[in-house]
C-alpha positions in Angstrom: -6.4 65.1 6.6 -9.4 67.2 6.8 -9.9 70.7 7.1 -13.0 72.7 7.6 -14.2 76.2 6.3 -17.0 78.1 7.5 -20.0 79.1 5.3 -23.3 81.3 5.8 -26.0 80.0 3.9 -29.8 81.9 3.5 -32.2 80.1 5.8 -35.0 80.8 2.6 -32.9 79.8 -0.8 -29.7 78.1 0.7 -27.4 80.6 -1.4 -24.3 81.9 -0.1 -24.6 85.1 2.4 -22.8 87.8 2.0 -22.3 90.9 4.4 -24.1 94.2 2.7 -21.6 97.6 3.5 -24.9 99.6 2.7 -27.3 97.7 5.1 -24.8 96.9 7.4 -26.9 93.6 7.6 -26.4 90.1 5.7 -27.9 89.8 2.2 -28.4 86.9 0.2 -28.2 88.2 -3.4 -30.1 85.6 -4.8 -33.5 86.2 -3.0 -33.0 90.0 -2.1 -33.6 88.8 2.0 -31.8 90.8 4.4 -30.8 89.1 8.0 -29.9 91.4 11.2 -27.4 89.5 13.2 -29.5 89.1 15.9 -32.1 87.2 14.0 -29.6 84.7 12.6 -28.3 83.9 15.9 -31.9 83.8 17.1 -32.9 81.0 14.0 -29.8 79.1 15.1 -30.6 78.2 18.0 -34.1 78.0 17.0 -33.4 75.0 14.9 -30.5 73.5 17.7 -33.6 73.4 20.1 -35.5 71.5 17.4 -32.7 69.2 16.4 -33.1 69.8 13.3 -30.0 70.8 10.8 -32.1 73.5 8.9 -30.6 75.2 6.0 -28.7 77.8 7.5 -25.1 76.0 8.1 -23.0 77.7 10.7 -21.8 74.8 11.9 -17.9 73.8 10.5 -18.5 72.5 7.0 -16.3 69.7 6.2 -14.0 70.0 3.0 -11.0 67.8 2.0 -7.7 69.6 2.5 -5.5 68.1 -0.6 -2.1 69.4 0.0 0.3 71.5 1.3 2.3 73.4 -0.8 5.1 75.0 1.1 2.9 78.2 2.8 -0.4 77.6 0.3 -3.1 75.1 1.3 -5.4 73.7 -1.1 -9.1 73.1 -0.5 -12.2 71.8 -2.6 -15.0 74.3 -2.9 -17.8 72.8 -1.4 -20.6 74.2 -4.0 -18.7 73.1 -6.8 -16.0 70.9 -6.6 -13.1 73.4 -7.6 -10.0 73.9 -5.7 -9.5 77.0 -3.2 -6.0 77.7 -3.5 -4.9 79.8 0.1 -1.6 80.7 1.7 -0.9 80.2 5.3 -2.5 83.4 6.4 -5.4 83.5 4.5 -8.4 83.8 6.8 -11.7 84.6 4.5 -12.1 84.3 0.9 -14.0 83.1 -2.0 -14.0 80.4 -5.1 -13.1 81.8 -8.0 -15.7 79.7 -10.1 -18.8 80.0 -8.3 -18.4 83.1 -6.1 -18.8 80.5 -2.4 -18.0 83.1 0.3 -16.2 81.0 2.6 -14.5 81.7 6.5 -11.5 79.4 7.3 -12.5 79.6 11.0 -8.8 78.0 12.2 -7.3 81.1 10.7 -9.7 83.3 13.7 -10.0 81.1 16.4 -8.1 80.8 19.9 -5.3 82.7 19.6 -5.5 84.4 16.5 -9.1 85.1 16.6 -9.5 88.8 16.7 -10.6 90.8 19.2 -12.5 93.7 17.0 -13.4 94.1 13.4 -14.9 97.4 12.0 -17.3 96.1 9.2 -16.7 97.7 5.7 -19.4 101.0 5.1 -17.9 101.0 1.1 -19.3 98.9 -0.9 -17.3 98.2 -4.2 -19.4 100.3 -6.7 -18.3 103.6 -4.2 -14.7 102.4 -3.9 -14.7 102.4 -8.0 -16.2 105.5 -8.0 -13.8 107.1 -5.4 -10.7 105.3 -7.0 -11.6 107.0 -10.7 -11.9 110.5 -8.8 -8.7 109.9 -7.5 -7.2 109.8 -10.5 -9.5 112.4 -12.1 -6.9 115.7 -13.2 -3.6 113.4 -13.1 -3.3 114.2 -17.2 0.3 112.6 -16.6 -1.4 109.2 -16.1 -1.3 106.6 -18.7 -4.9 106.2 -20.4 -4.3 102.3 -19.8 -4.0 102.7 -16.4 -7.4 104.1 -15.9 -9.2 101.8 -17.7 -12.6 99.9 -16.3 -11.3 96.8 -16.4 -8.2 97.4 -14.3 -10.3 99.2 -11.8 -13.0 96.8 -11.3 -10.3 94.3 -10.0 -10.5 96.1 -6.4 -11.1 93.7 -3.5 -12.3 93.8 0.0 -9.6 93.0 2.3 -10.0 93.0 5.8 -6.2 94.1 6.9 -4.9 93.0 11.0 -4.1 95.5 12.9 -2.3 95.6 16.3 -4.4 98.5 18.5 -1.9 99.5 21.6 -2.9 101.3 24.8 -0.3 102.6 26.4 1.2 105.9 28.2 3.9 108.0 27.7 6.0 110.5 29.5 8.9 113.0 28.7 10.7 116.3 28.9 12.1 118.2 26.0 14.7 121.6 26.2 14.4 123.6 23.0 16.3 126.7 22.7 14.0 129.6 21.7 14.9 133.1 20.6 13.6 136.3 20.2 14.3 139.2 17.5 13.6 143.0 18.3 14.7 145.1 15.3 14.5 149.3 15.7 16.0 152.2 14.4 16.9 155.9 14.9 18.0 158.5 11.9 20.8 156.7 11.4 20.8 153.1 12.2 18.6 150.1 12.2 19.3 148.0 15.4 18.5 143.8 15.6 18.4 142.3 19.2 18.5 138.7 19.6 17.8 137.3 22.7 18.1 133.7 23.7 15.9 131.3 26.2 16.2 127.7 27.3 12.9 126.4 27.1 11.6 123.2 28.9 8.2 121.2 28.5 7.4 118.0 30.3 4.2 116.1 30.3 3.0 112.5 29.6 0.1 111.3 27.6 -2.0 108.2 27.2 -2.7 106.3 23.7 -5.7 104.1 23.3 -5.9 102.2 20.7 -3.1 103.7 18.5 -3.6 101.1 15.0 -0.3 99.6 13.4 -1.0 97.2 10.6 0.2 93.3 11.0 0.3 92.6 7.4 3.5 92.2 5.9 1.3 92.6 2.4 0.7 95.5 3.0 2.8 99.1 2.7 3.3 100.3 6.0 3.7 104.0 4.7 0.3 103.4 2.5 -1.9 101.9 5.3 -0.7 104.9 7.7 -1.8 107.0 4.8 -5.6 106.1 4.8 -5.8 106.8 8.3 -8.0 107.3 10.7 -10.5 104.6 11.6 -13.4 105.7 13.5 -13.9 103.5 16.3 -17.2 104.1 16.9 -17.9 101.5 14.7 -15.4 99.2 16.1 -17.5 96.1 16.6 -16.7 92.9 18.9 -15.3 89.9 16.4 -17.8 88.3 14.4 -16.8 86.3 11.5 -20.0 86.9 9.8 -18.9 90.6 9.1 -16.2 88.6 6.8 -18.7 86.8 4.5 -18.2 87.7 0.9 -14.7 89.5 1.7 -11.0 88.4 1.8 -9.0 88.8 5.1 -5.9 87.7 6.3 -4.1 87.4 9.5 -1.6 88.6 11.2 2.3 88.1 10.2 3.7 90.8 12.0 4.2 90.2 15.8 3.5 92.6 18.5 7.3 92.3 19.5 7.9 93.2 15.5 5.6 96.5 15.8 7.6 97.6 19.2 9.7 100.2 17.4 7.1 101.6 15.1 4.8 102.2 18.1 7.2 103.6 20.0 8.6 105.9 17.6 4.9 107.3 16.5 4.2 107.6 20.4 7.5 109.5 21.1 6.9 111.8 18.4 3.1 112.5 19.3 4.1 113.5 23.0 7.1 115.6 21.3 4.6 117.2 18.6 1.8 117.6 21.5 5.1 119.6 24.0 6.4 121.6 21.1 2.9 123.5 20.2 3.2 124.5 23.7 5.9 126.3 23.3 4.9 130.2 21.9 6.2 133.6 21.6 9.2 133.0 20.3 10.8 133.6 16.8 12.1 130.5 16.6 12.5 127.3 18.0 14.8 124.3 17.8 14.8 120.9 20.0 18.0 120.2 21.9 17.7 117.4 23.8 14.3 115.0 24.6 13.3 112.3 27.3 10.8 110.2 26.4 9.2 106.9 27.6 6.8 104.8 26.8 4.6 102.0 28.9 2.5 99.4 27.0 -0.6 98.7 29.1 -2.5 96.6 26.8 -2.2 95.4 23.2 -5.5 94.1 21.0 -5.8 92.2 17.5 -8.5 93.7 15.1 -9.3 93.4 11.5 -10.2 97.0 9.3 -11.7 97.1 6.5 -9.5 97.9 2.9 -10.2 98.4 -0.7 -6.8 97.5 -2.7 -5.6 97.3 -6.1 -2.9 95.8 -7.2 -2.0 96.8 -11.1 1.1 96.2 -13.2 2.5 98.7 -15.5 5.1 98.3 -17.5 7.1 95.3 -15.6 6.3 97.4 -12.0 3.6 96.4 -9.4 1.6 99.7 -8.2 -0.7 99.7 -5.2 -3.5 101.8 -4.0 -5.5 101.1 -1.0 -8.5 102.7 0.3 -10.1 102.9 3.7 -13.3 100.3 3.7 -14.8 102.8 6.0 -14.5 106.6 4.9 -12.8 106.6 1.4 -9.5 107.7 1.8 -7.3 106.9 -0.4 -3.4 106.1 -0.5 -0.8 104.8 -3.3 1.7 105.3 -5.9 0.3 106.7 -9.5 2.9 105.5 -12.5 3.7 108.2 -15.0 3.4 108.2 -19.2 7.0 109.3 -19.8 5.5 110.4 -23.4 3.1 112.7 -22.2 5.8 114.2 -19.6 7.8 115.0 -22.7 5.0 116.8 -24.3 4.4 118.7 -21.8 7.3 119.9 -20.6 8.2 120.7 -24.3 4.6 122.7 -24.9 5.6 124.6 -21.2 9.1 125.7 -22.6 7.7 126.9 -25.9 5.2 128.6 -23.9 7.5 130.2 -21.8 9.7 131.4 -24.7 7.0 133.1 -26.3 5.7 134.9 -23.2 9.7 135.9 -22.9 10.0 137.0 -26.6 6.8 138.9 -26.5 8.0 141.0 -23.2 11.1 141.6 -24.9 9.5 143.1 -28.1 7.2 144.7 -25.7 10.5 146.6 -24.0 11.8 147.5 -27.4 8.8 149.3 -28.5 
């Protein structure tokens, strides 16, 4: 059975093509030449006119699928004969012996083709940079952990998302109260005085992200949020060239809670700083709906690590597109020792000082 993979290759050397995060345009790193999309699709059909294959293949280029191993599909590289070992939702990635950017274009066509991307704006020299002054201060971390060559295994991943537009509508009672305190000569007096407090209103959601990567750590990808969607760009799987990307393995139907609860709670949030004046505040009762109007597939941009310490797998990922960072930092148990043992015989010096101090 054959399968096919997608490559970009320079129209001047015939290396591999790789999308540039500082240009924004496609560089071949062998010759230095830069490509705007535009002129690309131009030269393409340039050369369709002429009948001619030229050297710039983005056509389907036919590789021998070998076998399938349960959800991992092997493939032969192309460029130089070695295997390409991906798993059923693998969607761009690279050989491991020659560096052959490739685009498995069944993985992002029909159905699962996406309907956005936002192109990566880090490249990985900034990501290192930005992971190391993430750990910068953090004296608790193990020295190992920080080291170059753990940190230069950060990849490009594009990530699926699910973007939802919908509306949603509500009322919420709160009970509010307000505290007058006076006095005379002789007393202080407190009154508390009690109010039942309504809000209703609705709002509408465009494009609220969830991520459709089961890979991924739902409470870490909400962490390097926001995207900004000015750069939200119509699917092109040249904007995947030189990157690894996946696709989605978490249904719409899957997401329906998590959208719903982060909807709920951002009409709620949006009602409750509406309600002032008041001492305090609690929420009795709520009312909340939600309508989905229209759900779409895109791809964002992600830096991750994945590092093992000590028999435990730690993951940090980073927005491909502003920097922000999110993960979970291990912790040199020797060094917390230390410390808190240099803190306590700190602290009993400063407290036998001040008590020779109140003797004197």
């Amino acid at each position: 059975m054959e399968d096919n993979v997608l490559k970009y290759q320079c129209p001047c050397c015939n290396a591999a093509l790789m999308f540039d995060a500082n240009s924004q345009k496609v560089k071949c790193y062998s010759c230095n030449n830069e490509y705007e999309k535009q002129v690309l699709d131009e030269y393409k059909l340039a050369l369709e006119e002429l009948n001619q294959p030229g050297t710039i293949d983005w056509t389907e280029a036919g590789v021998q699928e070998y076998t399938d191993m349960g959800e991992q599909k092997g493939y032969f590289c192309e460029s130089c004969g070695a295997e390409i070992v991906a798993d059923a939702n693998t969607s761009a990635t690279e050989c491991l012996y020659c560096g052959n950017p490739v685009v498995l274009p069944k993985q992002v066509t029909g159905m699962l083709q996406p309907d956005y991307i936002i192109p990566f704006k880090i490249d990985k020299e900034v990501a290192k940079n930005r992971l190391k002054d993430f750990y910068r201060g953090k004296y608790l971390l193990p020295k190992e952990f920080k080291d170059e060559n753990r940190i230069s295994k950060i990849q490009g991943l594009y990530v699926p998302f699910w973007l939802f537009d919908c509306k949603s509508e509500g009322t919420v009672s709160y009970r509010g109260t307000r505290i007058n305190t006076w006095s005379d000569s002789k007393n202080i007096y407190t009154k508390t005085s009690f109010y039942s407090v309504m809000r209703s209103g609705n709002m509408q959601f465009e494009r609220v992200p969830v991520d459709a990567s089961l890979k991924m750590a739902d409470e870490y990808m909400d962490g390097i949020e926001p995207y900004d969607y000015r750069d939200l760009r119509p699917f092109d799987s040249m904007y995947m060239a030189g990157y690894f990307a996946d696709k989605f393995d978490v249904t719409v139907d899957d997401t329906k809670s998590r959208i719903e609860l982060r909807v709920k709670n951002s009409l709620k949030d949006a009602l409750r700083s509406n309600v002032m004046g008041y001492n305090s505040v609690t929420e009795e009762q709520s009312n909340i709906s939600m309508n989905m109007k229209d759900v779409r597939y895109a791809l964002m941009p992600v830096w991750v690590l994945s590092t093992r310490y000590k028999d435990q797998v730690y993951q940090f990922v980073m927005n491909g597109q502003t920097g922000k960072v999110s993960g979970k930092l291990p912790i040199d148990k020797k060094k917390m020792w230390i410390t808190a043992l240099i803190e306590f015989f700190a602290i009993t010096i400063v407290l036998f000082i001040i008590g020779l101090l109140i003797l004197l």
